[in-house]
N, CA, C and O atoms as CSV, one atom per row, in Angstrom:
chain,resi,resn,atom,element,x,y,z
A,1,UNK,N,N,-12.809,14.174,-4.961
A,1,UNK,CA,C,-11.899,14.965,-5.750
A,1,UNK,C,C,-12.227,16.438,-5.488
A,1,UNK,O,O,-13.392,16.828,-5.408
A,2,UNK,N,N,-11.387,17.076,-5.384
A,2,UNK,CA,C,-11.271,18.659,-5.089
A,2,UNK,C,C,-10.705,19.520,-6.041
A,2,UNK,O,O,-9.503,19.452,-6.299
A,3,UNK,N,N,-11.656,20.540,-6.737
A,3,UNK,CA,C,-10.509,21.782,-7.496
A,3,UNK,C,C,-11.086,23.079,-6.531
A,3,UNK,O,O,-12.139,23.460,-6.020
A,4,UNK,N,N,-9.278,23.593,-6.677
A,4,UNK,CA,C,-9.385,24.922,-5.969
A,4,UNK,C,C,-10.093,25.179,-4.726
A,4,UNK,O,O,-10.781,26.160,-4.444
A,5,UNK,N,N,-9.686,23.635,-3.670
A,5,UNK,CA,C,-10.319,23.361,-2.633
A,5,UNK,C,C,-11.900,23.092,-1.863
A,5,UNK,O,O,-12.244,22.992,-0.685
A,6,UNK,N,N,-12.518,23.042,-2.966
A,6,UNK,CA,C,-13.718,23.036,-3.196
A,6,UNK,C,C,-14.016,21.351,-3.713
A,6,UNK,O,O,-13.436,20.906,-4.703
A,7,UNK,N,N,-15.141,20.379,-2.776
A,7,UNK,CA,C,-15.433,19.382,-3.776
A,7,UNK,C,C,-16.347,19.322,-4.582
A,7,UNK,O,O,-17.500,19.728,-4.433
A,8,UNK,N,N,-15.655,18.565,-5.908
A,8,UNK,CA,C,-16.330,18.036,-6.841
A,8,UNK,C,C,-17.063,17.076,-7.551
A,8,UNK,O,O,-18.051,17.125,-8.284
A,9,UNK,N,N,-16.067,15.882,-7.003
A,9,UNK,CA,C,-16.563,14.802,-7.212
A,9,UNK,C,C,-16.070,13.835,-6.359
A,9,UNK,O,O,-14.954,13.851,-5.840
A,10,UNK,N,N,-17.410,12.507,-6.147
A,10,UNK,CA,C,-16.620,11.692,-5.364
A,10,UNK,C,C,-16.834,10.214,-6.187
A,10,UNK,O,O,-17.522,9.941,-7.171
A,11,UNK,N,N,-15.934,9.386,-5.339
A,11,UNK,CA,C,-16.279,7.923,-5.909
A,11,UNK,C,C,-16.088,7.052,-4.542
A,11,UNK,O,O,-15.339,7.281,-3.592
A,12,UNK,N,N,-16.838,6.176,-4.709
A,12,UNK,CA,C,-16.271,5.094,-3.656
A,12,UNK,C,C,-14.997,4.341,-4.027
A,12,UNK,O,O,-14.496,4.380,-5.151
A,13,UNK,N,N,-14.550,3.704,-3.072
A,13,UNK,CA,C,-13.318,3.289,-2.524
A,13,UNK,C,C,-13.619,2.423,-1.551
A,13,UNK,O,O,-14.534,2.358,-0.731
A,14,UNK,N,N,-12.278,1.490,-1.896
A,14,UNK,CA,C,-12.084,0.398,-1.411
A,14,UNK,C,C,-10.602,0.121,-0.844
A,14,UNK,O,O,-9.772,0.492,-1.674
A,15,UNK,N,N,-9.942,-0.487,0.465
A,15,UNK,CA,C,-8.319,-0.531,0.785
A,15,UNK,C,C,-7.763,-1.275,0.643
A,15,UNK,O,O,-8.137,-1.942,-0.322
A,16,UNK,N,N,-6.725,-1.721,1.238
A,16,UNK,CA,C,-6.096,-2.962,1.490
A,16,UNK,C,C,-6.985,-4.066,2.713
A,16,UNK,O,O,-7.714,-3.705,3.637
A,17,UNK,N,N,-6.643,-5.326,2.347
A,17,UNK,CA,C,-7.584,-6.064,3.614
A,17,UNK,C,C,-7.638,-6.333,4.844
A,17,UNK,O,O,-8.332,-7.042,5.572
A,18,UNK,N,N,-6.396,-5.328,4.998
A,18,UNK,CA,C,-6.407,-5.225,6.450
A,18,UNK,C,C,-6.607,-3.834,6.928
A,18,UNK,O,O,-5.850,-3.330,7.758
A,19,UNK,N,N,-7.842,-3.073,6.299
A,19,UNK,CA,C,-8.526,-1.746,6.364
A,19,UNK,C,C,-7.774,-1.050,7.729
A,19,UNK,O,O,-7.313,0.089,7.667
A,20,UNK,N,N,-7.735,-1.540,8.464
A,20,UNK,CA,C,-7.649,-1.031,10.118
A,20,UNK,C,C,-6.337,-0.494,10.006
A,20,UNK,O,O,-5.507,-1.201,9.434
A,21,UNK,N,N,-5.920,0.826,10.521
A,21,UNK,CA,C,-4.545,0.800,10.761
A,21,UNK,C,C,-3.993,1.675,9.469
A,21,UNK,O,O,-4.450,1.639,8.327
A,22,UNK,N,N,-2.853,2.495,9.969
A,22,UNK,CA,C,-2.072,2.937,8.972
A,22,UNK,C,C,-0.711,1.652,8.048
A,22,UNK,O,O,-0.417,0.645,8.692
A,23,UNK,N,N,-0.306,1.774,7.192
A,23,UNK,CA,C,0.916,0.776,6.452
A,23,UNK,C,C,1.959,1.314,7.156
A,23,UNK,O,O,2.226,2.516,7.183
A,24,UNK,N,N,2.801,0.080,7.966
A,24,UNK,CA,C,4.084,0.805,8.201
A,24,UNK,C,C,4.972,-0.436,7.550
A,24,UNK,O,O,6.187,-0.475,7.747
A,25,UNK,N,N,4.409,-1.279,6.895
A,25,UNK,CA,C,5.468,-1.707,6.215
A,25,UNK,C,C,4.760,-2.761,5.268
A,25,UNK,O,O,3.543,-2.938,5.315
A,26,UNK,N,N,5.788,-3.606,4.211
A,26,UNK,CA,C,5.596,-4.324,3.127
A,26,UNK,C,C,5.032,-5.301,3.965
A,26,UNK,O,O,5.544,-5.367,5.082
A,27,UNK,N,N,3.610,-6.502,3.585
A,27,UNK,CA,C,3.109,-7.376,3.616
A,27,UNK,C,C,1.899,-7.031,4.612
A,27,UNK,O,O,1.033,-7.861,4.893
A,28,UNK,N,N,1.920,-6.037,4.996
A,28,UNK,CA,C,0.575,-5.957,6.470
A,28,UNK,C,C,-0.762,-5.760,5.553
A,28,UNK,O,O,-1.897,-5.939,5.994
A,29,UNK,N,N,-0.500,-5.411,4.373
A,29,UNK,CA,C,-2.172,-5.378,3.784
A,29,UNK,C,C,-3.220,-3.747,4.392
A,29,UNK,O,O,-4.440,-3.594,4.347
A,30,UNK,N,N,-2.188,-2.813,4.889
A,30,UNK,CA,C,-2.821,-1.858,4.902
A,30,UNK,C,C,-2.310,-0.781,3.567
A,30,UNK,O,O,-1.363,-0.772,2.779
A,31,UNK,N,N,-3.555,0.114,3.832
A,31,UNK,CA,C,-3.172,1.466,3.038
A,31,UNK,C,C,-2.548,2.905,3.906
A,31,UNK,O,O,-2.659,3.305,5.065
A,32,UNK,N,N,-1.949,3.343,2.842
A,32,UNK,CA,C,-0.563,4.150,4.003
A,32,UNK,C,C,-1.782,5.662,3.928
A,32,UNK,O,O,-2.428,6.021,2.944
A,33,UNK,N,N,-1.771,6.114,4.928
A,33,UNK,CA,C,-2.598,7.321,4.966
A,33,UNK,C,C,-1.553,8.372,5.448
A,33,UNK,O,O,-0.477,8.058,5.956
A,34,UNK,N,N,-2.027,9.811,5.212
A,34,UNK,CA,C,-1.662,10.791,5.035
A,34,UNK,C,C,-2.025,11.660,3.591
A,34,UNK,O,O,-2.987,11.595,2.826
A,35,UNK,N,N,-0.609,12.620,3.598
A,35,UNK,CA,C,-0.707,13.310,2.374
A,35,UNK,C,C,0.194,12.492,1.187
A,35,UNK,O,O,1.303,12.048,1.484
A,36,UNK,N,N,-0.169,12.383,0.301
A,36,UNK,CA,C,1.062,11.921,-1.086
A,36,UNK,C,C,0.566,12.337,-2.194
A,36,UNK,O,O,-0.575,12.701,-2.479
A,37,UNK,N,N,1.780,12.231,-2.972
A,37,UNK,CA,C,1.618,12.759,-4.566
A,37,UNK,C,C,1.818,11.434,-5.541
A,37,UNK,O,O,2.494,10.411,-5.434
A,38,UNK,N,N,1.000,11.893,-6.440
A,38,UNK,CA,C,1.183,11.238,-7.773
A,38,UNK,C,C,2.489,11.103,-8.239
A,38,UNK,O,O,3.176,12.105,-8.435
A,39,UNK,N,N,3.130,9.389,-8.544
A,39,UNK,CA,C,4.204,9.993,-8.809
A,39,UNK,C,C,4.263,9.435,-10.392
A,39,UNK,O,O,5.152,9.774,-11.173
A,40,UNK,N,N,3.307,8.643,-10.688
A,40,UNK,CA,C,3.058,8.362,-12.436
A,40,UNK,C,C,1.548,7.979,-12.600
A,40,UNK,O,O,0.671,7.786,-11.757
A,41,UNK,N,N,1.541,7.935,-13.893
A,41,UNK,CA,C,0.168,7.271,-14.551
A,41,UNK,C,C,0.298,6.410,-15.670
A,41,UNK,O,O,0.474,6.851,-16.806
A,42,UNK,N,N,0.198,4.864,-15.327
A,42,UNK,CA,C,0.061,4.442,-17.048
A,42,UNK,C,C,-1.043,3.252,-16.297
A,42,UNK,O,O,-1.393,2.804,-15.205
A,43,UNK,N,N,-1.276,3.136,-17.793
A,43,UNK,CA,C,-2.099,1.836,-17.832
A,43,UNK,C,C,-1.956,0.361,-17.489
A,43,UNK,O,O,-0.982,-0.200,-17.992
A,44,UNK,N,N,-2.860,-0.450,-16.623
A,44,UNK,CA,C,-2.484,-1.259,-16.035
A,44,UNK,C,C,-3.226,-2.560,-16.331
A,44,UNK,O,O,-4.287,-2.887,-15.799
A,45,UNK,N,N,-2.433,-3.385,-17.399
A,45,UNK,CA,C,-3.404,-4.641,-17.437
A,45,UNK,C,C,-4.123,-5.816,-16.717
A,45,UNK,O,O,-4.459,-6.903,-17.188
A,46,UNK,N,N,-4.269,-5.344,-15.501
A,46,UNK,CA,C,-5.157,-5.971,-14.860
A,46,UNK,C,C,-6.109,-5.181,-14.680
A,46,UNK,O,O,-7.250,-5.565,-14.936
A,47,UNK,N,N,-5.875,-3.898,-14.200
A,47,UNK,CA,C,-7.141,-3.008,-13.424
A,47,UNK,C,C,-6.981,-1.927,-14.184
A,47,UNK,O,O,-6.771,-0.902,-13.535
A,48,UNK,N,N,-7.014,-1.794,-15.507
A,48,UNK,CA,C,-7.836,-0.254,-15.973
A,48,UNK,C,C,-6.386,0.572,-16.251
A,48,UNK,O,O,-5.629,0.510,-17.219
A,49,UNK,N,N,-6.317,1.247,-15.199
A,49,UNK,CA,C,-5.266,2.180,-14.836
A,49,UNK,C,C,-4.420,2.563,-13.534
A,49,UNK,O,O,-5.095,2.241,-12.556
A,50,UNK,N,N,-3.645,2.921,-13.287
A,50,UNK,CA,C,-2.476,2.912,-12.422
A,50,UNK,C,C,-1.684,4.300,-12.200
A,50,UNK,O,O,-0.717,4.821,-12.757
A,51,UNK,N,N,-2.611,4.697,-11.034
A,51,UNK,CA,C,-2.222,6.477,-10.278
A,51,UNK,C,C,-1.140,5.699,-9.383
A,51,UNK,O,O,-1.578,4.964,-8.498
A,52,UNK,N,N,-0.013,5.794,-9.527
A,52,UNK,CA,C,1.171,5.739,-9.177
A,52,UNK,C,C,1.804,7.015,-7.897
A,52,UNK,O,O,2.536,7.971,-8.156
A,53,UNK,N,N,1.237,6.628,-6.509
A,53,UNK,CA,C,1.523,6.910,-5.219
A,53,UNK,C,C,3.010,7.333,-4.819
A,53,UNK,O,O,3.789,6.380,-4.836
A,54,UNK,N,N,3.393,8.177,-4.574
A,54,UNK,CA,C,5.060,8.719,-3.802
A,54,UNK,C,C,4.882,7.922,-2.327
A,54,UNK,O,O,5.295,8.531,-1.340
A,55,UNK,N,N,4.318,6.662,-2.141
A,55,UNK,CA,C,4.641,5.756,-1.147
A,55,UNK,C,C,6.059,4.715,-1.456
A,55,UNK,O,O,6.145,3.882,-2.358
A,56,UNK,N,N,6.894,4.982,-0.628
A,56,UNK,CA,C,7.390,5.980,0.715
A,56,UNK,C,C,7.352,6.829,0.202
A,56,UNK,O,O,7.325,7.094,-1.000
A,57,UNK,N,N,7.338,7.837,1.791
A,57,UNK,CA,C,8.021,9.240,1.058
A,57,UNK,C,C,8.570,9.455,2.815
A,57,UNK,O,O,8.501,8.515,3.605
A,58,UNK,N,N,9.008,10.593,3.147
A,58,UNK,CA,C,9.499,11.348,4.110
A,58,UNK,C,C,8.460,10.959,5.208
A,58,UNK,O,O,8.776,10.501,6.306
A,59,UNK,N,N,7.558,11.125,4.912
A,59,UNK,CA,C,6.522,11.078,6.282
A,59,UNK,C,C,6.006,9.357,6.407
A,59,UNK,O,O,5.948,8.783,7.494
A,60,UNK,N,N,5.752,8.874,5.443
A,60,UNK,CA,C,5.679,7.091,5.318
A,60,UNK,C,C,7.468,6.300,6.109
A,60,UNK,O,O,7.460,5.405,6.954
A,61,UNK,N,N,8.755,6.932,5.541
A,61,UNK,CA,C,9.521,6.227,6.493
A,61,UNK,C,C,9.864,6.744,7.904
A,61,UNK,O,O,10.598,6.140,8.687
A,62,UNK,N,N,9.266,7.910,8.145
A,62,UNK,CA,C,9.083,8.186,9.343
A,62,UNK,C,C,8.433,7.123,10.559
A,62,UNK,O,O,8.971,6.693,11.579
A,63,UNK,N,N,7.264,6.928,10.090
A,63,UNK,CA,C,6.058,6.441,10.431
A,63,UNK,C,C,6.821,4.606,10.201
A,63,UNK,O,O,6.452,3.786,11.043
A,64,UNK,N,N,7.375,4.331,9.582
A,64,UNK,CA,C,8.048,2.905,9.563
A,64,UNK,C,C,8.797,2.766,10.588
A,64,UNK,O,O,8.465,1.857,11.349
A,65,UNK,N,N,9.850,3.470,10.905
A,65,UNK,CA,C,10.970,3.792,11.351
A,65,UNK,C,C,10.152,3.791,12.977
A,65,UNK,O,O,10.430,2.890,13.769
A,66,UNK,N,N,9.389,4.618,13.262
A,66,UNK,CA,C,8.801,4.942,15.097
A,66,UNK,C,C,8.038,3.617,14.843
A,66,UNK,O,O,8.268,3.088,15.931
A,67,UNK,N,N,7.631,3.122,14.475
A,67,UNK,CA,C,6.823,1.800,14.289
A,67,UNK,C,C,7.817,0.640,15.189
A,67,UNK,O,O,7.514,0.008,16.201
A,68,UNK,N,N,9.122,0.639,14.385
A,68,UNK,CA,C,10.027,-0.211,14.536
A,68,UNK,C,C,10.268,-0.015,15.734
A,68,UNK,O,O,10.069,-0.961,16.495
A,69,UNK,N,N,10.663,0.989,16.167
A,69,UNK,CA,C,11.402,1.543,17.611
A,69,UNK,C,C,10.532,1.373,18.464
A,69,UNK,O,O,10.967,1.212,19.604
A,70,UNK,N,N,9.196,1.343,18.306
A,70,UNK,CA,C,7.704,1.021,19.689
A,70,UNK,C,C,7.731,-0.687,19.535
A,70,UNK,O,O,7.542,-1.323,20.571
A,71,UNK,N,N,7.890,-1.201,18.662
A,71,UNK,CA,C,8.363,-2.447,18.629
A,71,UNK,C,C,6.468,-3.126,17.884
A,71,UNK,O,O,6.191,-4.295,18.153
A,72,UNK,N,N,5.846,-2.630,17.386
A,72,UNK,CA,C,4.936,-2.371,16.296
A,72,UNK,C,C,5.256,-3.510,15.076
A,72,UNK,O,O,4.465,-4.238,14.475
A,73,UNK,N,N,7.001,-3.350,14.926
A,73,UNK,CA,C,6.760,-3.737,13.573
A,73,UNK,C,C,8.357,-4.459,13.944
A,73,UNK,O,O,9.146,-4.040,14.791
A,74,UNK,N,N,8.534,-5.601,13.077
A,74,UNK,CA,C,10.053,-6.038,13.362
A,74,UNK,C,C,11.371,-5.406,12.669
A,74,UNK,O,O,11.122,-4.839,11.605
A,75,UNK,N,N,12.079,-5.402,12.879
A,75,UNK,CA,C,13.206,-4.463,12.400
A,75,UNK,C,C,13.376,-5.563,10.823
A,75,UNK,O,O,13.762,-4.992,9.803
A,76,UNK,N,N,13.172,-6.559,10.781
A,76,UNK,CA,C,13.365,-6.898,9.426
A,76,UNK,C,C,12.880,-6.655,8.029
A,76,UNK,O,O,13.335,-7.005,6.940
A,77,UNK,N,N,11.534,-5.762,8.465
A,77,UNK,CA,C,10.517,-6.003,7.552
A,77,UNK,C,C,10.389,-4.350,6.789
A,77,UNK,O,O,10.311,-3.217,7.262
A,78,UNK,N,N,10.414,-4.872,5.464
A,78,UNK,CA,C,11.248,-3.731,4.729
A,78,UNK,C,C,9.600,-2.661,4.635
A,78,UNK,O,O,8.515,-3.108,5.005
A,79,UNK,N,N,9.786,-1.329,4.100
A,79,UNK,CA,C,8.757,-0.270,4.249
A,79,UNK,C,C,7.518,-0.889,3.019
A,79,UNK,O,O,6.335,-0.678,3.285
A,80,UNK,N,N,7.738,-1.356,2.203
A,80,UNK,CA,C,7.258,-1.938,0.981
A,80,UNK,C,C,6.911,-0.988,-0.262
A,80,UNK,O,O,7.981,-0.381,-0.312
A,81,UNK,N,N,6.131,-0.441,-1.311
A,81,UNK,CA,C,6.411,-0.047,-2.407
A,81,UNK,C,C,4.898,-0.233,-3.003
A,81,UNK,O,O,3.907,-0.775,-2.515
A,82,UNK,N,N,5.172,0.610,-4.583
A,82,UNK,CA,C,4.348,0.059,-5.423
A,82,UNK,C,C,2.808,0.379,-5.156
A,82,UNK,O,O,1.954,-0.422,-5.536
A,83,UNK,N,N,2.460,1.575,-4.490
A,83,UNK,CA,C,1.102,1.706,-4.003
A,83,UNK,C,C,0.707,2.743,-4.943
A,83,UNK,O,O,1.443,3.665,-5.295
A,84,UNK,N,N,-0.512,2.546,-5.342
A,84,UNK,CA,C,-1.327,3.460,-5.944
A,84,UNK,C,C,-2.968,3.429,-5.919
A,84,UNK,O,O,-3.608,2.784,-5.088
A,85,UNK,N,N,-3.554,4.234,-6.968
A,85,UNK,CA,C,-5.129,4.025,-6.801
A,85,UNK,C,C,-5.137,3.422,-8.537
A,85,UNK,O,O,-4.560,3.855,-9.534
A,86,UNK,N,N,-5.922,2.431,-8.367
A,86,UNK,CA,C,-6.875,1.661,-9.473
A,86,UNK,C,C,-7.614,1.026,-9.412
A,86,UNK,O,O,-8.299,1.111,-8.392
A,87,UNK,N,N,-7.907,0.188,-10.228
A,87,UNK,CA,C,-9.363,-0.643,-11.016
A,87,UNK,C,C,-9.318,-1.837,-10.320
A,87,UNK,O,O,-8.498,-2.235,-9.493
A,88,UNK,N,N,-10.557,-2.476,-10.878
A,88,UNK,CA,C,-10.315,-3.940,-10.383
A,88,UNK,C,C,-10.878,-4.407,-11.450
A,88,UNK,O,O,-11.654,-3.790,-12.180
A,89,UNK,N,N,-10.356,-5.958,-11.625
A,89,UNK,CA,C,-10.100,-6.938,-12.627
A,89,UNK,C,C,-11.087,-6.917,-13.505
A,89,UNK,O,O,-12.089,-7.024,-12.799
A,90,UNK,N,N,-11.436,-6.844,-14.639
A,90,UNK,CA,C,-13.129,-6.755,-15.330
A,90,UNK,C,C,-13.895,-7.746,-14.962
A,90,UNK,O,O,-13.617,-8.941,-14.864
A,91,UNK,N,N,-15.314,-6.945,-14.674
A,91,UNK,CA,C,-16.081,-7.635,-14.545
A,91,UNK,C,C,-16.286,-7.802,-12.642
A,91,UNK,O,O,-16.927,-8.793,-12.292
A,92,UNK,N,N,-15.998,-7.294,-12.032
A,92,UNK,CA,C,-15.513,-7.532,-10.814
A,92,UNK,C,C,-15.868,-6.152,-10.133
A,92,UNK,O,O,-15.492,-6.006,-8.970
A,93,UNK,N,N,-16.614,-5.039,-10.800
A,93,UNK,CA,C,-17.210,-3.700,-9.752
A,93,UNK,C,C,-17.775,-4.162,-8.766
A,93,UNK,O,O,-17.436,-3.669,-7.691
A,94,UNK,N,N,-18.481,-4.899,-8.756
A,94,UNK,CA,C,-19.101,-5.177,-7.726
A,94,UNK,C,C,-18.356,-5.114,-6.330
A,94,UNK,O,O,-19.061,-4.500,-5.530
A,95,UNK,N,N,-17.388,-5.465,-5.876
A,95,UNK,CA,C,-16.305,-5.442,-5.011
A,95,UNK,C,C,-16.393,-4.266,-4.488
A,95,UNK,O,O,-16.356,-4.079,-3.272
A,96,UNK,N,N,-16.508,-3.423,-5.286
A,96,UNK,CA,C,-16.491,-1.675,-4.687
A,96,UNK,C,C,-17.876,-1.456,-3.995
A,96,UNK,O,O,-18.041,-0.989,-2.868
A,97,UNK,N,N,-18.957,-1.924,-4.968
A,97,UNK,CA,C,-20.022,-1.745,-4.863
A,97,UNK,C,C,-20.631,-2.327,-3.041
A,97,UNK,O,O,-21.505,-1.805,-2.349
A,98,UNK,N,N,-19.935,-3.302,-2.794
A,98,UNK,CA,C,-19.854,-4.484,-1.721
A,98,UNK,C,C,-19.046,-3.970,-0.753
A,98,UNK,O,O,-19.096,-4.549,0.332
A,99,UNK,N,N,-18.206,-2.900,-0.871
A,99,UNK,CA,C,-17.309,-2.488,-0.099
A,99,UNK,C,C,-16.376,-3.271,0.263
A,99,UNK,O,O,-15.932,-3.302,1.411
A,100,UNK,N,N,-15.941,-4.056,-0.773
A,100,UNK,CA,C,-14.844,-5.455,-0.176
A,100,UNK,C,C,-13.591,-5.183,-0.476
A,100,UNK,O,O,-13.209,-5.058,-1.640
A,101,UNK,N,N,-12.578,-5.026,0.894
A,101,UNK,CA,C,-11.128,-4.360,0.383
A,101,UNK,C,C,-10.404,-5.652,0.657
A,101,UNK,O,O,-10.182,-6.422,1.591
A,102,UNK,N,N,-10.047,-5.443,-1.131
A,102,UNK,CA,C,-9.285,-6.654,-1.492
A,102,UNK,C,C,-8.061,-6.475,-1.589
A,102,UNK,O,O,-7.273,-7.408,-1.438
A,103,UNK,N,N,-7.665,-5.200,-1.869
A,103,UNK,CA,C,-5.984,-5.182,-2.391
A,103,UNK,C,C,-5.181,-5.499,-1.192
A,103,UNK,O,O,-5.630,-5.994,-0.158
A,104,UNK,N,N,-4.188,-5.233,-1.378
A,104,UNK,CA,C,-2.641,-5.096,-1.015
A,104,UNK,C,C,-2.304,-4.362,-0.039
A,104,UNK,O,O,-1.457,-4.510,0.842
A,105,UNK,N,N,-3.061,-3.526,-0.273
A,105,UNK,CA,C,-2.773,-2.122,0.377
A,105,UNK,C,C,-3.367,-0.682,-0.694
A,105,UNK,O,O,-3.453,0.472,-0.274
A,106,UNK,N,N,-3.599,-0.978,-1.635
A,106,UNK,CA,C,-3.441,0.138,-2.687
A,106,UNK,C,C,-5.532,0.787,-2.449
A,106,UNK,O,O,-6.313,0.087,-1.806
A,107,UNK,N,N,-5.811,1.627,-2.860
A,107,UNK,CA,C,-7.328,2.112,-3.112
A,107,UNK,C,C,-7.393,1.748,-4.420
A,107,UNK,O,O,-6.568,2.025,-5.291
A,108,UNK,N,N,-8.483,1.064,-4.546
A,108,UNK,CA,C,-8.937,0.705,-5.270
A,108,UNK,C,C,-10.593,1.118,-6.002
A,108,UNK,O,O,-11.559,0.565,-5.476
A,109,UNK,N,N,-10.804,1.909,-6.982
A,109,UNK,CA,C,-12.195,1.868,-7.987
A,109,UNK,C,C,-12.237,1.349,-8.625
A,109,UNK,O,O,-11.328,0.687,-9.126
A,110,UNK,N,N,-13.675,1.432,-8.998
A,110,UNK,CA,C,-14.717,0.596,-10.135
A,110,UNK,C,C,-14.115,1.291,-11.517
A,110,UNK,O,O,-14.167,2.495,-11.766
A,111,UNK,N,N,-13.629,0.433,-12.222
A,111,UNK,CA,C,-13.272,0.881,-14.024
A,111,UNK,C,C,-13.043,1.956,-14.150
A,111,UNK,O,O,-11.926,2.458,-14.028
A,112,UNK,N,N,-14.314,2.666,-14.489
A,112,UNK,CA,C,-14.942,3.559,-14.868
A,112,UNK,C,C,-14.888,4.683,-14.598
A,112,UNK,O,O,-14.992,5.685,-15.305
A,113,UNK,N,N,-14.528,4.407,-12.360
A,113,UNK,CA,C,-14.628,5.917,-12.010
A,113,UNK,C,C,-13.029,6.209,-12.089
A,113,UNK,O,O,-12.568,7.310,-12.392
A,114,UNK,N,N,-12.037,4.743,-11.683
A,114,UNK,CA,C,-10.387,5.429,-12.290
A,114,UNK,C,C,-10.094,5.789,-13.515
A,114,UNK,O,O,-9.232,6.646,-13.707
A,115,UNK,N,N,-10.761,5.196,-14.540
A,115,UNK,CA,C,-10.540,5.904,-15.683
A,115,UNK,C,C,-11.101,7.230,-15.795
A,115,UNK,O,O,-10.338,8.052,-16.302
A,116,UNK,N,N,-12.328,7.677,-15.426
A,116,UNK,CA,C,-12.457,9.178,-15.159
A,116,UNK,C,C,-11.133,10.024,-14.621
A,116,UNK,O,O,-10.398,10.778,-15.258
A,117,UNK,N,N,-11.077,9.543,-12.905
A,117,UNK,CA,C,-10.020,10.186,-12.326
A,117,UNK,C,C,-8.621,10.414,-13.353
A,117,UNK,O,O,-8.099,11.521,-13.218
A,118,UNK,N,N,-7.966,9.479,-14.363
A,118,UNK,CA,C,-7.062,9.483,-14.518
A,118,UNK,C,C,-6.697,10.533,-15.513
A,118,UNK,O,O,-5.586,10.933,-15.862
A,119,UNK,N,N,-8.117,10.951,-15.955
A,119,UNK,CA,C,-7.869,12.239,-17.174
A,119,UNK,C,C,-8.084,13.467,-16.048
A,119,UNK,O,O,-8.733,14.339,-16.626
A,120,UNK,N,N,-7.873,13.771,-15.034
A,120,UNK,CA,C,-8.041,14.924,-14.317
A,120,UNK,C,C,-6.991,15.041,-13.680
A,120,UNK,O,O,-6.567,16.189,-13.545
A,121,UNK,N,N,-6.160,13.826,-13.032
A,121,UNK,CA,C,-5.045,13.705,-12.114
A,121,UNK,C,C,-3.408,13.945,-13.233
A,121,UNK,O,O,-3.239,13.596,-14.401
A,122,UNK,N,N,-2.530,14.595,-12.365
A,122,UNK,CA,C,-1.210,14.302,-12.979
A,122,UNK,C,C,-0.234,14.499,-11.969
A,122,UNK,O,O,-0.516,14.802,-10.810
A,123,UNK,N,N,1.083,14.304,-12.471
A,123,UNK,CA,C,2.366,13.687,-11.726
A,123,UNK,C,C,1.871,14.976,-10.734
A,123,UNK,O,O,1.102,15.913,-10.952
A,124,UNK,N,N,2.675,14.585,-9.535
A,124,UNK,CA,C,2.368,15.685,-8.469
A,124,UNK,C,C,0.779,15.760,-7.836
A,124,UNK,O,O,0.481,15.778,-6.641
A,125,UNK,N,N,0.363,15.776,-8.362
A,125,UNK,CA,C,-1.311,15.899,-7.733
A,125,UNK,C,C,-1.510,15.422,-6.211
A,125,UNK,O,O,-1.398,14.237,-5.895
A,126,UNK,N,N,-1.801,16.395,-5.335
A,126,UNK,CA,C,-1.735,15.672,-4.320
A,126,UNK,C,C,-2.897,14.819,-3.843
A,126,UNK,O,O,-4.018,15.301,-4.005
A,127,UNK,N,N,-2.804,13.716,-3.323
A,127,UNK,CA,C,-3.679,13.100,-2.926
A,127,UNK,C,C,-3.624,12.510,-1.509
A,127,UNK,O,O,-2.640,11.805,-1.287
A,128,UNK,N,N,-4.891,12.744,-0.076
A,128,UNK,CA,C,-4.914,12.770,0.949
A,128,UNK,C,C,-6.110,11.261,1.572
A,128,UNK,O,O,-7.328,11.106,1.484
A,129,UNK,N,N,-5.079,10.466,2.130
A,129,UNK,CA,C,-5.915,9.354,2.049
A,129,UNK,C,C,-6.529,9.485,3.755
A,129,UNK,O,O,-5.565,9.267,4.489
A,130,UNK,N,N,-7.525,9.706,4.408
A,130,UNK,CA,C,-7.691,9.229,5.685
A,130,UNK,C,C,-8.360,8.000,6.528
A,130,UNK,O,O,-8.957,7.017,6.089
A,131,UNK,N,N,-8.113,8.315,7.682
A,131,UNK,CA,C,-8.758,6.575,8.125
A,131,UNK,C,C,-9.805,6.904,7.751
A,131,UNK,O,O,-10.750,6.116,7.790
């Protein structure tokens, strides 16, 4: 985490399970890297809380779209949705701790440190995921 470009704090992190690779579309199990913004925050009854990702955005269907055309990805397979950073299931840090990327695609922390993040972050906030 960064204020006024300067870091502050960090946490570990965890991806989707197919770590390797940028997301260019729904079901591949990666996390979409680049720049994105926050596009909500609420609470999420499975994992804690739910930083709500502007995946797609302009530069994510870009990146779908040249995917398709190198022949990467099949023209059927839609960009997919629904990505953000949160928790994992209680009782279950350990996963982070283990470095085991379980999600979907989404980043995933331990309880504790998304519930921290989530009182510092708001709509817009940008957030920069890299390989």
């Amino acid at each position: 985490m960064y204020y006024d470009l300067k870091p502050v704090k960090s946490y570990p992190v965890v991806f989707g399970s197919n770590s390797v690779g940028d997301k260019y579309g729904e079901g591949d199990k990666r996390t979409p890297e680049g720049i994105l913004k926050v596009r909500d925050l609420y609470p999420h009854p499975q994992w804690s809380k739910f930083i709500w990702l502007d995946y797609p955005n302009g530069q994510s269907w870009r990146k779908h779209f040249q995917a398709k055309i190198n022949g990467k990805l099949a023209w059927h397979i839609p960009i997919g949705g629904q990505v953000g950073i949160h928790g994992v299931p209680i009782g279950t840090d350990k996963m982070i701790s283990d470095r085991y990327n379980w999600t979907l695609g989404c980043p995933s922390l331990k309880n504790q440190d998304v519930d921290e993040l989530y009182q510092w972050v708001e709509k817009d906030t940008v957030v920069e995921i890299l390989p």
